[in-house]
N, C-alpha and C positions, 0 to 999 in steps of 0.2 A: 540592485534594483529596489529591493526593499529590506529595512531592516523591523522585523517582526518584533523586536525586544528580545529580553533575555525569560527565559519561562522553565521551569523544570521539566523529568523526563516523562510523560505523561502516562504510560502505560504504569508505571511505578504507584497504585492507588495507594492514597493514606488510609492506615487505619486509625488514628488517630487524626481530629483536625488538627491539633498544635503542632503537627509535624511540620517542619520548614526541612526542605530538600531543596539539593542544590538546585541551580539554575544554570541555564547553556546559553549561548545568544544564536538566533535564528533570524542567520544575514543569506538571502535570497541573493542569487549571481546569474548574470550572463554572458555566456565565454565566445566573444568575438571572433575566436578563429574557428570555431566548430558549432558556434548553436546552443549547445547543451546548457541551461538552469541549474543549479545547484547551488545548494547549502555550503555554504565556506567557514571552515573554522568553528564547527558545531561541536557538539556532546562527542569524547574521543571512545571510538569503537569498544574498547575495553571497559569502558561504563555502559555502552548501553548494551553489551551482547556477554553479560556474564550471565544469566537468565534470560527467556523469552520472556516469560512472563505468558500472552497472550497464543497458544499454540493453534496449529493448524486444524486439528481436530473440533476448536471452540468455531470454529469457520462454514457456513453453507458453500459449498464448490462447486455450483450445477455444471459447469463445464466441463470438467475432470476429462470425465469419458470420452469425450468431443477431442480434446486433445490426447488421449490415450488412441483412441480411435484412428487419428489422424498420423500417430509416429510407428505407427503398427501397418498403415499403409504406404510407408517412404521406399522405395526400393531398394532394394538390398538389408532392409531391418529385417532380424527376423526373432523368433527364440531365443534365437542363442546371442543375439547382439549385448553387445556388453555399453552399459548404460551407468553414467556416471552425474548426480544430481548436486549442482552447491546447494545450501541454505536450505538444505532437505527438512530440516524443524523437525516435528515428531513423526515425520514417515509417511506421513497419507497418502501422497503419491507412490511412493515406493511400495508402498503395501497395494496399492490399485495397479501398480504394473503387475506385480508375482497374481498377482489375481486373473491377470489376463494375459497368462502363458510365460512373462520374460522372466528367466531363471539368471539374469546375471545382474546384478544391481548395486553401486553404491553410492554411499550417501557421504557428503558433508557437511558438518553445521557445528558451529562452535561453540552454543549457547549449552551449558550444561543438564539445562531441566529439559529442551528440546530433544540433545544427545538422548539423555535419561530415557524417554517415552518413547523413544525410536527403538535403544536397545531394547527395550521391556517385549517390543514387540517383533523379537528375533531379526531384525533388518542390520544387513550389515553396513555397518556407520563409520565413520572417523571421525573426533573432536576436535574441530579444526578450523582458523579459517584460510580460504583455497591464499595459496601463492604461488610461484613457479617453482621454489624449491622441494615442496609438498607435490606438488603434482611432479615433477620428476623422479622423488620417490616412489611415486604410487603408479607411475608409465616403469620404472626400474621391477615391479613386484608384481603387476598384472597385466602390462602390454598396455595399446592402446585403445584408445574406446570409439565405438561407433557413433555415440550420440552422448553429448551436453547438453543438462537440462541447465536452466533455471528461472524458477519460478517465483515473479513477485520478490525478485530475490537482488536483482542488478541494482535497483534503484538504491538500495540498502548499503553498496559497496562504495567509498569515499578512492580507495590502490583498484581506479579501470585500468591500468596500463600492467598493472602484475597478474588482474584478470585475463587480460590480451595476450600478455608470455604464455600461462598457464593454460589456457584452450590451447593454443601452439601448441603445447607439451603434449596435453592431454589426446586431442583428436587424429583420430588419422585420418591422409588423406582422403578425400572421399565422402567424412563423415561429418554428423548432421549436428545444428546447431538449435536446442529450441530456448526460446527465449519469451518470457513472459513478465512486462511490464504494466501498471498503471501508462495510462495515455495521458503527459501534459496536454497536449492538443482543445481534450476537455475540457482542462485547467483553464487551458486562454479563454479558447471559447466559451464557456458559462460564467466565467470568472468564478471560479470556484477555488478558494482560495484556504481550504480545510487540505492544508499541506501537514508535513510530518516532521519531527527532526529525526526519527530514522530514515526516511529520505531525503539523500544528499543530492540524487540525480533524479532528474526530471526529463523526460526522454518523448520526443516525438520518433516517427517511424524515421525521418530523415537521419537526425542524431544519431538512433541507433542502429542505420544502415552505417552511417561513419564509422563508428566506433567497432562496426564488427567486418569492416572490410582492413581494419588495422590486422585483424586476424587471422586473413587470406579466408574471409567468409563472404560468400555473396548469399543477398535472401533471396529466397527462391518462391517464401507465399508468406502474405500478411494479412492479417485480420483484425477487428476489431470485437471483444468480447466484453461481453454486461459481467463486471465482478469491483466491487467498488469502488462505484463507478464506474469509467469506463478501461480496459484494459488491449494494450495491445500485444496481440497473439505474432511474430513471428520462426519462421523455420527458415535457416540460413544452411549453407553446404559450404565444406572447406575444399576448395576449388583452384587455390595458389591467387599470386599476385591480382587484386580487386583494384578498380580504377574507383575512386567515390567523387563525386563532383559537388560542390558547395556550394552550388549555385540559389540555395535554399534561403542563404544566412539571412536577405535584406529585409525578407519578407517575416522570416520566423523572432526576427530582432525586434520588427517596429509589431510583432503581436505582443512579443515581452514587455517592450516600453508603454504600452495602452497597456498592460495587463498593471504595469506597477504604478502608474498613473492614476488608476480608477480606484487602487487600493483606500488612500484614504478618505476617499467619496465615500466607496462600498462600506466602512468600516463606522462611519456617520448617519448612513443611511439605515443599517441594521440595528443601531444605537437607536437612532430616534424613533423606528417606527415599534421597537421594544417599551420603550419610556411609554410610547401615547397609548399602548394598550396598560401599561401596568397605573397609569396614571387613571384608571375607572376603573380599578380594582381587579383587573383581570388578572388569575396565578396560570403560571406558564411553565412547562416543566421543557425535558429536551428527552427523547426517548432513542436510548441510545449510548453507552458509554464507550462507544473506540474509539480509537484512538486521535483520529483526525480531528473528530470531532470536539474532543477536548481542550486541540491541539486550537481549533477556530474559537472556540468559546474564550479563550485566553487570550489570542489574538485579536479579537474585535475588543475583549475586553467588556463582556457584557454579562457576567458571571450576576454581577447585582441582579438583573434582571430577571434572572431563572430561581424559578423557589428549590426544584428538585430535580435531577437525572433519574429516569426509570431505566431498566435493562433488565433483561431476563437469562442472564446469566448469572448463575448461582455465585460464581467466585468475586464477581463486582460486586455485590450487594452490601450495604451497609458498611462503604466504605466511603472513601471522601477522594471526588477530581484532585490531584497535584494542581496548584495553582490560583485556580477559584477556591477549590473547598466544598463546593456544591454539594450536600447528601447524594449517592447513589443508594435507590431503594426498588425492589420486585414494583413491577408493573401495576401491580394492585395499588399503588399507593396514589395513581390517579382519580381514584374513585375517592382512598381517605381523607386525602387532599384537598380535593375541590377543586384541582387542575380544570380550567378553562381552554386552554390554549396549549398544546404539543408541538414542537417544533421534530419531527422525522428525522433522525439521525443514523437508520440503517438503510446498507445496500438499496438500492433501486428495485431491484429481485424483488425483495422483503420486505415493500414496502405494503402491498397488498394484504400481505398475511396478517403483520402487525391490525392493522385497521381494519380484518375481519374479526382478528380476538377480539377488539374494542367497541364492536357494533352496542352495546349497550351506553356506552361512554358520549359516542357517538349520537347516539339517539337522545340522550339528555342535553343536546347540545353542546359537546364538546366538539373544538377544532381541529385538525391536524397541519399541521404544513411544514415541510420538505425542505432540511437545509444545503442540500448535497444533491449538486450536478450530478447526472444527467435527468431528474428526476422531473413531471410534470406536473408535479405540485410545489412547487415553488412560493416560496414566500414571494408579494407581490415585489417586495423591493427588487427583485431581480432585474424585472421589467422594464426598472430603468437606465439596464447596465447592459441586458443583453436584447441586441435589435432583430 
């Protein structure tokens, strides 16, 4: 559907601007017999998941509890339920389960510095990524498990089909399935087009009702939750042979073909209405360095345009976007600056918060505006994409 160019791995900040780092090409797909968008032939997993880099701890998670909450009241979970997490990162979750009673817990995630801060924090881990022959070992060493988690963590796996063996292995019958995605749906709909190359799968509720009745799962409650963006919450039960019906594909195809259609409208229109503010001297910064967001700034290809990235995360600072190049500098640097114009580059959540610390900035006349669906501050170009 679209091929975004070829662009480095974005979480990887320069410290150096002379740095040139490799490049991956980031080709957008839509898989006619099931639905599912995905990245084809991107960045190979063993580059991007030797480090996270960006952990779960650096993350605001209002929802945690909400879903901690919620697999704490499935019937038959209890204490003792034995609870197995892919793509657990440095533990947060795992650490917020044993907090609220479950004594049986483990974790896998292959990235080393993720591993690293999970072990630090006594959770018991494996450095790995899941397969069927891994998870046959680990059903061989501790039986099988009541519940699979994973979190934010699907969209990240290119082998669904070795994931699909591996729940098989792993679950027994009976047992619960939670799964927690980013919602393309969003995607379509706001055109929101601040995608990832660590996300290969892009997943409405449909898709990943398919995809998890390959694994004798049926969902039994699905939700929608605010976490950047917007995220969708399902709990699935392994129940034997699932019937799934396609009947979804005509509708969710011709959202993809207007979704890749409008791209290089959106992609001119964000251009030019950047040029006519910077063309009367306006400086404009983007407040925000994750990853998506880097990921759009190189795709629209409007990097000229932005004097400075602001973020208030100590480890970004004074470092340089892959790509553009752009300074990352502490939030203060709005004021040294002379920043005019802020384009919003965190969670929905956070957007508030950011633009109460800035009530002064604000007050002298600075703007903000919102480059990340679902948000209602919206850069105007939106407006003429989304009816």
């Amino acid at each position: 559907m679209i091929h975004f160019g070829n662009h480095p791995v974005v979480k990887n900040y320069l410290v150096n601007v002379n740095d040139e780092p490799s490049s991956w090409p980031i080709h957008l797909y839509f898989c006619e017999s099931c639905g599912l968008t995905q990245l084809v032939d991107s960045c190979p997993p063993e580059v991007l998941y030797e480090n996270y880099v960006t952990l779960s701890d650096w993350k605001n998670q209002p929802h945690v509890q909400h879903e901690i909450d919620f697999i704490k009241n499935l019937p038959g979970i209890s204490a003792d339920a034995k609870i197995i997490e892919i793509g657990s990162n440095d533990g947060v979750f795992l650490k917020k389960l044993l907090e609220n009673g479950f004594r049986d817990t483990l974790g896998i995630e292959p990235t080393r510095d993720a591993y690293d801060a999970s072990i630090a924090k006594g959770l018991n881990t494996i450095q790995a990524f899941l397969n069927p022959d891994l998870a046959k070992k680990v059903v061989a060493e501790r039986g099988k498990f009541d519940l699979f988690l994973s979190r934010q963590n699907l969209e990240h796996i290119s082998d669904l089909k070795g994931i699909i063996e591996s729940i098989n292995v792993l679950i027994k019958p009976g047992g619960y399935v939670v799964i927690e995605v980013p919602n393309h749906e969003c995607n379509l709909q706001g055109f929101d087009y601040a995608l990832w190359e660590e996300h290969v799968n892009y997943f409405t509720v449909d898709t990943l009702r398919y995809l998890l009745s390959q694994a004798e799962v049926e969902i039994i409650h699905e939700e929608n939750i605010l976490f950047s963006g917007e995220a969708l919450l399902v709990v699935g039960k392994k129940v034997g042979n699932v019937t799934c019906s396609v009947n979804y594909l005509p509708e969710l195809r011709k959202q993809n073909v207007t979704y890749a259609e409008q791209w290089p409208k959106f992609r001119q229109a964000i251009r030019d209405f950047l040029f006519a503010k910077k063309s009367i001297g306006r400086k404009i910064a983007v407040y925000g360095a994750g990853v998506r967001t880097l990921c759009w700034i190189n795709f629209t290809g409007i990097a000229a345009y932005i004097d400075i990235i602001v973020d208030d995360q100590v480890e970004k600072q004074n470092k340089f976007m892959p790509g553009g190049k752009i300074p990352i500098l502490p939030s203060s640097a709005l004021y040294q600056k002379g920043i005019d114009i802020v384009l919003l580059a965190v969670n929905t959540e956070n957007e508030e918060k950011v633009i109460n610390k800035h009530k002064n900035w604000v007050s002298n006349g600075g703007q903000f505006w919102s480059i990340l669906p679902p948000s209602d501050r919206l850069l105007p170009v939106w407006k003429l994409f989304c009816k």
